[in-house]
N, C-alpha and C positions, 0 to 999 in steps of 0.2 A: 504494500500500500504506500503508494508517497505522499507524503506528507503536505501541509498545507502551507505555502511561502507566500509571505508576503515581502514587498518592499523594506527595505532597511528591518530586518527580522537578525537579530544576534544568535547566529549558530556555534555552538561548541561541536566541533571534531574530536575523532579521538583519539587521534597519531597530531604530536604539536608540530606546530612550523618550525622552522629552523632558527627561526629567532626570536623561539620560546612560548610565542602566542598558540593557545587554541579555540580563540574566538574571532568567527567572519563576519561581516556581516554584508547580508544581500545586497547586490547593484546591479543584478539583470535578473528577468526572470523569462523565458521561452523554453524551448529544447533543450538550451544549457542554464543552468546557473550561474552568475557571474559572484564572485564572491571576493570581499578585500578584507586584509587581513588588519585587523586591529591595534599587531603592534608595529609590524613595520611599515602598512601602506601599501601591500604588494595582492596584485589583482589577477584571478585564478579563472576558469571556463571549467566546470564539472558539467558532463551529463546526468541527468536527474537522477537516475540508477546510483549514478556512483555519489552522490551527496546521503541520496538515503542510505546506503555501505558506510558511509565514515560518518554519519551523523548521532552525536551524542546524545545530544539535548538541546533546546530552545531555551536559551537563556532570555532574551526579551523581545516582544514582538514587536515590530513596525509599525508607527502609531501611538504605540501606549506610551504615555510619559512615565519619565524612573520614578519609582518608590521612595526614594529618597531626598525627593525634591519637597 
């Protein structure tokens, strides 16, 4: 089942990036994902299969403002 994405939506992976980060969050959404990475800036193309495969959790969704504001 894939999952439901939206715009700027904070995904935790579960293999980190190379420069520590494992939070993306969304900047496309079609046939691929486009995905930028939180700590360094660096912007990925997954096909939808392979984001549902390394997708951990939904840390925050796109829209909602943080809780701690």
């Amino acid at each position: 089942m894939l999952p439901d994405l939206r715009m700027a939506d904070v995904l935790r992976l579960r293999k980190a990036h190379p420069c520590g980060s494992t939070d993306w969050v969304v900047v496309r959404l079609g046939a691929d994902i486009g995905l930028k990475c939180t700590g360094c800036g660096r912007r990925i193309l997954l096909s939808r299969r392979e984001v549902v495969r390394r997708l951990k959790t939904t840390v925050r969704r796109g829209g909602e403002p943080d809780e701690n504001v």
